[in-house]
C-alpha atoms as an extended CHARMM CRD file, in Angstrom:
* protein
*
       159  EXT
         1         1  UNK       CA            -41.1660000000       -9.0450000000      -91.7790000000  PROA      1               0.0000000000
         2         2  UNK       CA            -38.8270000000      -11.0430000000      -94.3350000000  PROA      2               0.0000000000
         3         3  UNK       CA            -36.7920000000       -7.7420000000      -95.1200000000  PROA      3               0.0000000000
         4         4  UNK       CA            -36.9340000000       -6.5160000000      -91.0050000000  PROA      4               0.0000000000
         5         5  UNK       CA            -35.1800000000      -10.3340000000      -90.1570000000  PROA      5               0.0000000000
         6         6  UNK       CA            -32.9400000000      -10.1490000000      -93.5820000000  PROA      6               0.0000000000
         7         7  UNK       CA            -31.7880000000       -6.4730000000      -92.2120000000  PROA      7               0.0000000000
         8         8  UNK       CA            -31.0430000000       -7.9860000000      -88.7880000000  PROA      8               0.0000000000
         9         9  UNK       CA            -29.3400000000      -10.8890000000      -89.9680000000  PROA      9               0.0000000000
        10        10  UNK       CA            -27.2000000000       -8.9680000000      -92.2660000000  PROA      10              0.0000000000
        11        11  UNK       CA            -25.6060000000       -7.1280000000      -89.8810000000  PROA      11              0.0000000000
        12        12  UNK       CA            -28.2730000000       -4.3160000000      -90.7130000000  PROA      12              0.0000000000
        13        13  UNK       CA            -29.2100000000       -1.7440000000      -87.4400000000  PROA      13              0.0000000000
        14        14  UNK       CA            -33.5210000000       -2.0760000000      -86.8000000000  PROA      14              0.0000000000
        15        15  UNK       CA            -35.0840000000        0.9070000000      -85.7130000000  PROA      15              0.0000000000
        16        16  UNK       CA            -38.8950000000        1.9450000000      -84.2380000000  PROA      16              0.0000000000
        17        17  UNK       CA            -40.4120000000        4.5570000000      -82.4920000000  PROA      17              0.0000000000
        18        18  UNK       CA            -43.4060000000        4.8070000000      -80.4000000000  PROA      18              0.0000000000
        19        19  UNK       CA            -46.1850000000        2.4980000000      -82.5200000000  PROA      19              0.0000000000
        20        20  UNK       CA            -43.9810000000        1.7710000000      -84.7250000000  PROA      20              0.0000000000
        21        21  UNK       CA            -42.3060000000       -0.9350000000      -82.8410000000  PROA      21              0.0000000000
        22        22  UNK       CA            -45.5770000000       -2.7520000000      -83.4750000000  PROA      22              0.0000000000
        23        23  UNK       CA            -43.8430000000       -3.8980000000      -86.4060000000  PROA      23              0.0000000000
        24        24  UNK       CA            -41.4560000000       -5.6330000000      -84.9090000000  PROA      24              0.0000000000
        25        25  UNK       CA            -43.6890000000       -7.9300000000      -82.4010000000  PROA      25              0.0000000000
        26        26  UNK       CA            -43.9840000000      -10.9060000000      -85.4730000000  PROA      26              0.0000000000
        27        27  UNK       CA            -40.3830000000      -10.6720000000      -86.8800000000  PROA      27              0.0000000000
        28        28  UNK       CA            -38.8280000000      -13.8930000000      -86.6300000000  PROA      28              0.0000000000
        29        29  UNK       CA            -34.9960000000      -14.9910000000      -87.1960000000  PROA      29              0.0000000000
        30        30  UNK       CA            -33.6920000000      -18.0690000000      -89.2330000000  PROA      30              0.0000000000
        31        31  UNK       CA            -33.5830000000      -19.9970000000      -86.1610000000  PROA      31              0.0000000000
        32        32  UNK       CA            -37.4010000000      -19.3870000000      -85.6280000000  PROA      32              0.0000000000
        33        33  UNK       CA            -37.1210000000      -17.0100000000      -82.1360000000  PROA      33              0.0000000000
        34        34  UNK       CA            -38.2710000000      -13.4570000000      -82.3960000000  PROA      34              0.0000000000
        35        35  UNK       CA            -36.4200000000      -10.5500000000      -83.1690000000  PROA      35              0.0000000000
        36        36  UNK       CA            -37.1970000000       -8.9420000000      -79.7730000000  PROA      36              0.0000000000
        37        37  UNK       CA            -36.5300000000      -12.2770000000      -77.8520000000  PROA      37              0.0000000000
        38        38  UNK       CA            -34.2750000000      -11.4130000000      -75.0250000000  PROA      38              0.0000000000
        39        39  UNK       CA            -33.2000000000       -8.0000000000      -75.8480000000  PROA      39              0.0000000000
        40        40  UNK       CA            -34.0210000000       -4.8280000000      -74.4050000000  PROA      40              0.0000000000
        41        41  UNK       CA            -37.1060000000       -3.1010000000      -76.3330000000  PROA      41              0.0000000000
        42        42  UNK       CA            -39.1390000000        0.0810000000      -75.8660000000  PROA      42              0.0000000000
        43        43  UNK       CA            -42.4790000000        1.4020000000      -77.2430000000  PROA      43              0.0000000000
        44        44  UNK       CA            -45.5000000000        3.5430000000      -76.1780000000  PROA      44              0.0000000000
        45        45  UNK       CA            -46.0040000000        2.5410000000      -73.1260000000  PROA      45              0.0000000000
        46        46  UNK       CA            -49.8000000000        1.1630000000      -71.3630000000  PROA      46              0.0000000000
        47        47  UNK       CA            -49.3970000000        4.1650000000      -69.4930000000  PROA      47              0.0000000000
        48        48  UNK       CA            -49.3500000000        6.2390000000      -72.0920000000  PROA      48              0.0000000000
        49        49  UNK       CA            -51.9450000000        4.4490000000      -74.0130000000  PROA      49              0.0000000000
        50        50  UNK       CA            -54.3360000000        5.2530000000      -70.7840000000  PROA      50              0.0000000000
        51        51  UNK       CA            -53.2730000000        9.1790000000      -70.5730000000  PROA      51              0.0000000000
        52        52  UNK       CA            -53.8570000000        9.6730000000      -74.3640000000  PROA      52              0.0000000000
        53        53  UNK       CA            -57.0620000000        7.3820000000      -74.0780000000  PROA      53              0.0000000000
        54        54  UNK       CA            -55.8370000000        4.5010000000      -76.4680000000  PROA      54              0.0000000000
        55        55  UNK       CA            -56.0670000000        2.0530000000      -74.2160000000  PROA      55              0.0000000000
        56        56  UNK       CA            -59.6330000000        0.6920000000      -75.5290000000  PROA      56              0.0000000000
        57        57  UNK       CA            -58.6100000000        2.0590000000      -79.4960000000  PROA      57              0.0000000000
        58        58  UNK       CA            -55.2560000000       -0.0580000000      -80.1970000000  PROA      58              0.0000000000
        59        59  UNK       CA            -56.0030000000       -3.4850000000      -81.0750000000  PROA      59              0.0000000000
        60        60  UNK       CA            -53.5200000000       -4.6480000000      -78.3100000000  PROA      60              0.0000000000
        61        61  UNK       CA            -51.3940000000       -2.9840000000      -75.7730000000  PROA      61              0.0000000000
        62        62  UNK       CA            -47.6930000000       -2.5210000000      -77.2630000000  PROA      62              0.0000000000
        63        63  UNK       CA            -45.8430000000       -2.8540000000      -73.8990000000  PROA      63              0.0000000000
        64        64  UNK       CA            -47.5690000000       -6.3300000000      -73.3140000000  PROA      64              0.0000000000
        65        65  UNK       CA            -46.9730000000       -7.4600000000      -76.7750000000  PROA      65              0.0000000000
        66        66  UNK       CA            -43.6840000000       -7.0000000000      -76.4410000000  PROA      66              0.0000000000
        67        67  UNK       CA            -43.1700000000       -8.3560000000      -73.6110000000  PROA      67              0.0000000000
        68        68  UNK       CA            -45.0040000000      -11.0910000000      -74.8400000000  PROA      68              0.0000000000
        69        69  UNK       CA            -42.7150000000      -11.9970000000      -77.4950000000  PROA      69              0.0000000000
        70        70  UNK       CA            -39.9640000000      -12.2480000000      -74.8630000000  PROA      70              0.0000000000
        71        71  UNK       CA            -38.6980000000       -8.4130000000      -75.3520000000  PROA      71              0.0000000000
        72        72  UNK       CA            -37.2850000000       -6.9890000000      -72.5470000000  PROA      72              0.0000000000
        73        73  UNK       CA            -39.1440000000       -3.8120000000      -71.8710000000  PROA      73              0.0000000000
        74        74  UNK       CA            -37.8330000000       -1.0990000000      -70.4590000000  PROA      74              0.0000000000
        75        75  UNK       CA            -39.5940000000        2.6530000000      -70.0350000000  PROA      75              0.0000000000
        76        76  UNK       CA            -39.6500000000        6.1700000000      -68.8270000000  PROA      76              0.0000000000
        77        77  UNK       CA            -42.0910000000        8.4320000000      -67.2560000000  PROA      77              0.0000000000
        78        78  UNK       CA            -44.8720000000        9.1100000000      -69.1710000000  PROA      78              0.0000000000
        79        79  UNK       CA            -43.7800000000       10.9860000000      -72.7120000000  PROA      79              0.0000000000
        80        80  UNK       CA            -40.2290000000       11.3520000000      -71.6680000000  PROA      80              0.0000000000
        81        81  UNK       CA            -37.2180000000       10.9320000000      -74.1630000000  PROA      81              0.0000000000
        82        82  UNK       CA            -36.0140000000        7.1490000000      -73.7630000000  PROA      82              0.0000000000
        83        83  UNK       CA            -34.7650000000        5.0210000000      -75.9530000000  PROA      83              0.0000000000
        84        84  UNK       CA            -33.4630000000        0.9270000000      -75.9950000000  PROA      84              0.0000000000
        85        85  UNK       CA            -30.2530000000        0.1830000000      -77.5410000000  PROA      85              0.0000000000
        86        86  UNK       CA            -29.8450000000       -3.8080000000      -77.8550000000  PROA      86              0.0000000000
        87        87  UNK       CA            -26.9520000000       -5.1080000000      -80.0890000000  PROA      87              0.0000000000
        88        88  UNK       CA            -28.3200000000       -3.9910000000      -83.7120000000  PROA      88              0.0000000000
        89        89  UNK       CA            -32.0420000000       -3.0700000000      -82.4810000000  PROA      89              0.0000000000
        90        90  UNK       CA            -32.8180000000        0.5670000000      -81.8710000000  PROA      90              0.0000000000
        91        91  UNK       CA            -36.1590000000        1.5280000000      -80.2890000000  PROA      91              0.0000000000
        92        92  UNK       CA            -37.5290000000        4.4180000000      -78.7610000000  PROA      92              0.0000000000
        93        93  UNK       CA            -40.5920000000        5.0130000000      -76.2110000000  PROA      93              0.0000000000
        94        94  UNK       CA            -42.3490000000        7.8800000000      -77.6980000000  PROA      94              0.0000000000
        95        95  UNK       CA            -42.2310000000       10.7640000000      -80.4750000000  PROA      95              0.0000000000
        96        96  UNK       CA            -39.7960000000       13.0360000000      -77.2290000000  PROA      96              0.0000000000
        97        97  UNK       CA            -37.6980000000       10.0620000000      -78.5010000000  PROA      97              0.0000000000
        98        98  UNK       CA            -37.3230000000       10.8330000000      -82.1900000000  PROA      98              0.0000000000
        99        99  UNK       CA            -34.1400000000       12.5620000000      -82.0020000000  PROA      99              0.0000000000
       100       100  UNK       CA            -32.5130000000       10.1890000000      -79.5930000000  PROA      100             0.0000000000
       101       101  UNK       CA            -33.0250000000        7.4990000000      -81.7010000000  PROA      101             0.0000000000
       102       102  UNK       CA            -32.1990000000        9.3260000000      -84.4920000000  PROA      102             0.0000000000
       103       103  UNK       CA            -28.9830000000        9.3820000000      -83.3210000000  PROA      103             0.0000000000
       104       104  UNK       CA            -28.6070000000        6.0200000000      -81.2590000000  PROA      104             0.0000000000
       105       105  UNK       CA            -29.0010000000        4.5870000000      -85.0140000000  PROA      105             0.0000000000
       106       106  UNK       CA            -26.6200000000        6.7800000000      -86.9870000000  PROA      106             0.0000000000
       107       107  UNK       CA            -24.2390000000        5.5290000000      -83.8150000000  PROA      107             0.0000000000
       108       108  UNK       CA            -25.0320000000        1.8160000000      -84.7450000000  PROA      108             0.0000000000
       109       109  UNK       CA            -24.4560000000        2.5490000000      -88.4710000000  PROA      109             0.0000000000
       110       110  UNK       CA            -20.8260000000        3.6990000000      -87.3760000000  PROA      110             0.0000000000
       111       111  UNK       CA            -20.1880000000        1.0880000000      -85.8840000000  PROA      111             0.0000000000
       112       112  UNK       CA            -21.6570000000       -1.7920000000      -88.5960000000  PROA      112             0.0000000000
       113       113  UNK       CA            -18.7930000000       -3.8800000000      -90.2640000000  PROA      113             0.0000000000
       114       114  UNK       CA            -22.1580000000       -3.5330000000      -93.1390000000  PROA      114             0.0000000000
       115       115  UNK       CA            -24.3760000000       -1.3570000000      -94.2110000000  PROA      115             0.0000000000
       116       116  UNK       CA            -28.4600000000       -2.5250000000      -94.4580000000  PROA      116             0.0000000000
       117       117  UNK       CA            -30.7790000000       -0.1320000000      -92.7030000000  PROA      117             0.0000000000
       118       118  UNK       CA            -34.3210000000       -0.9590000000      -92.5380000000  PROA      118             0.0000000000
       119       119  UNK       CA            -36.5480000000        1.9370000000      -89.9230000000  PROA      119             0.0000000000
       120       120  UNK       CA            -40.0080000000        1.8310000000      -88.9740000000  PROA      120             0.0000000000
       121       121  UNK       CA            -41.3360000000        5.2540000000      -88.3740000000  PROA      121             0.0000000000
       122       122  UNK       CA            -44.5890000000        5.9670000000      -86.8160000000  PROA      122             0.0000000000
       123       123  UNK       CA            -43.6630000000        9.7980000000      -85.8110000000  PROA      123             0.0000000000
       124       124  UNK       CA            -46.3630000000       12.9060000000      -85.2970000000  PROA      124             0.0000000000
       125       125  UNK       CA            -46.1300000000       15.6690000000      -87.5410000000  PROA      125             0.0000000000
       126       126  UNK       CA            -44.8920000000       17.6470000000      -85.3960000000  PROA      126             0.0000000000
       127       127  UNK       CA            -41.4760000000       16.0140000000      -84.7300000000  PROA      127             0.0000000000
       128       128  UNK       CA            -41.0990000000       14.7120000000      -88.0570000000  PROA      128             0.0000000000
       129       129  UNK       CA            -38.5090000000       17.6510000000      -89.2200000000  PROA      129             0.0000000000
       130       130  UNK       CA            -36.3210000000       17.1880000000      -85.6920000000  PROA      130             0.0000000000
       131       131  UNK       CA            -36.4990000000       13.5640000000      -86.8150000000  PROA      131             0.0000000000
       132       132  UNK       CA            -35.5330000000       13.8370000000      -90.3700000000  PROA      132             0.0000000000
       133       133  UNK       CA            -32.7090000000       16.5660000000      -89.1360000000  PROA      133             0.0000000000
       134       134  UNK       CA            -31.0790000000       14.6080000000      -87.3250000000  PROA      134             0.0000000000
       135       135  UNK       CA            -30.7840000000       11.4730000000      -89.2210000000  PROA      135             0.0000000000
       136       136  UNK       CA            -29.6320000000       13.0180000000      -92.3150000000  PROA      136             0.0000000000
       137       137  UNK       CA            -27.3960000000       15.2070000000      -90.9140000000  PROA      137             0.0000000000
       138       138  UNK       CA            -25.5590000000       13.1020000000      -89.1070000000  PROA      138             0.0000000000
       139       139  UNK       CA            -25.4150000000       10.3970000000      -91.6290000000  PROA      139             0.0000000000
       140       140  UNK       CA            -24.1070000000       12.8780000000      -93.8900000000  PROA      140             0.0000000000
       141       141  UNK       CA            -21.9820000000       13.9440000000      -91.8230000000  PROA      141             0.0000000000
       142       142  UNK       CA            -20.0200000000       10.4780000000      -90.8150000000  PROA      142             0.0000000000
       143       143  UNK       CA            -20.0990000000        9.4580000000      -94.1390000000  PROA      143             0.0000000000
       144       144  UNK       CA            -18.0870000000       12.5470000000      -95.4200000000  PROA      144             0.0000000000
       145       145  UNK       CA            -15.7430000000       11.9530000000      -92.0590000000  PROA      145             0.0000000000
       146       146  UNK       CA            -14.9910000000        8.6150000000      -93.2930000000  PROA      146             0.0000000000
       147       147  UNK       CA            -14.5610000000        9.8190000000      -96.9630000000  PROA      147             0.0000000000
       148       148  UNK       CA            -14.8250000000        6.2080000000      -98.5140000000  PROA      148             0.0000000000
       149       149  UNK       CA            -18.4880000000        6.2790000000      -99.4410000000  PROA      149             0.0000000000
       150       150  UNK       CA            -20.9310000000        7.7370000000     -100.6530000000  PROA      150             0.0000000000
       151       151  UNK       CA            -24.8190000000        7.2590000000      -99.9330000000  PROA      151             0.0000000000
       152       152  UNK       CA            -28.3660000000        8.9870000000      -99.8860000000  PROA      152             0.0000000000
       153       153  UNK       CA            -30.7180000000        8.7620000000      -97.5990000000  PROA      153             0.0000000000
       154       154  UNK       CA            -34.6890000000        9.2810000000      -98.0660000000  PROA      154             0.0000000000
       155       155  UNK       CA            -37.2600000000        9.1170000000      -95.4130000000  PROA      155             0.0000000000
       156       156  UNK       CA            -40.8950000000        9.4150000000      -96.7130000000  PROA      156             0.0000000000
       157       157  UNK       CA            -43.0310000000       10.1480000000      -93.5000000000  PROA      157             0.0000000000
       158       158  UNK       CA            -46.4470000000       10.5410000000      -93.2380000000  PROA      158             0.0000000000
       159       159  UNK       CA            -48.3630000000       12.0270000000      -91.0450000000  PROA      159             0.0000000000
């Protein structure tokens, strides 16, 4: 949580996907709000949770907690591609969301007077390569546009 609020309030882009924006539900700033606290947020949704029979599994239902914490939540159908773009904070719904928040973040990182990138991945196996694709291509690729910088990027995913 320290380095997810340090990130943030270095100028720093904050990314989830699916569970993974679990980890942002306890993230607090410097001025003691939450992280989520009036900006737009996605996750798995309850729906979701019911279809894939989760609902009674999770310790807590994602879309509430967020919501909870004062997150705005927004959604799509069940397992559609949708993302949440909110100043700095880059989540996405579901794994169908990988690649669009793949790229919603190399977007952010573009646009970042700084550079601190902190990304919470909880991605299935199976979209783990599209994922991985398209963040380090296109972070390769805007940081050879640019030409002033150089960087590496390594994303350790598990399954």
């Amino acid at each position: 949580m320290i380095l997810t609020n340090a990130t943030y309030e270095n100028n720093g882009v904050v990314g989830a996907i699916c569970h993974g924006s679990s980890a942002l539900i306890n993230v607090k700033l410097s001025n003691g709000r939450y992280l989520i606290e009036n900006k737009r947020v996605s996750g798995f949704t309850n729906d979701e949770e019911v279809a894939m029979k989760l609902d009674k599994v999770v310790p807590f239902l994602l879309q509430d907690k967020l919501s909870e914490r004062g997150g705005i939540y927004n959604k799509a159908g069940n397992f559609q591609d949708h993302i949440s773009v909110d100043q700095r904070l880059v989540t996405g719904q579901n794994p169908q969301s990988a690649k669009s928040t793949g790229e919603a973040i190399v977007a952010q990182i573009k646009n970042a007077q700084s550079l601190s990138l902190l990304i919470t991945l909880n991605i299935k196996s199976e979209y783990q390569k599209e994922m991985k694709a398209a963040i380090a291509e296109n972070i390769t690729m805007s940081l050879q546009e640019e030409g002033n910088m150089s960087m590496s990027l390594n994303l350790i995913l598990k399954k």
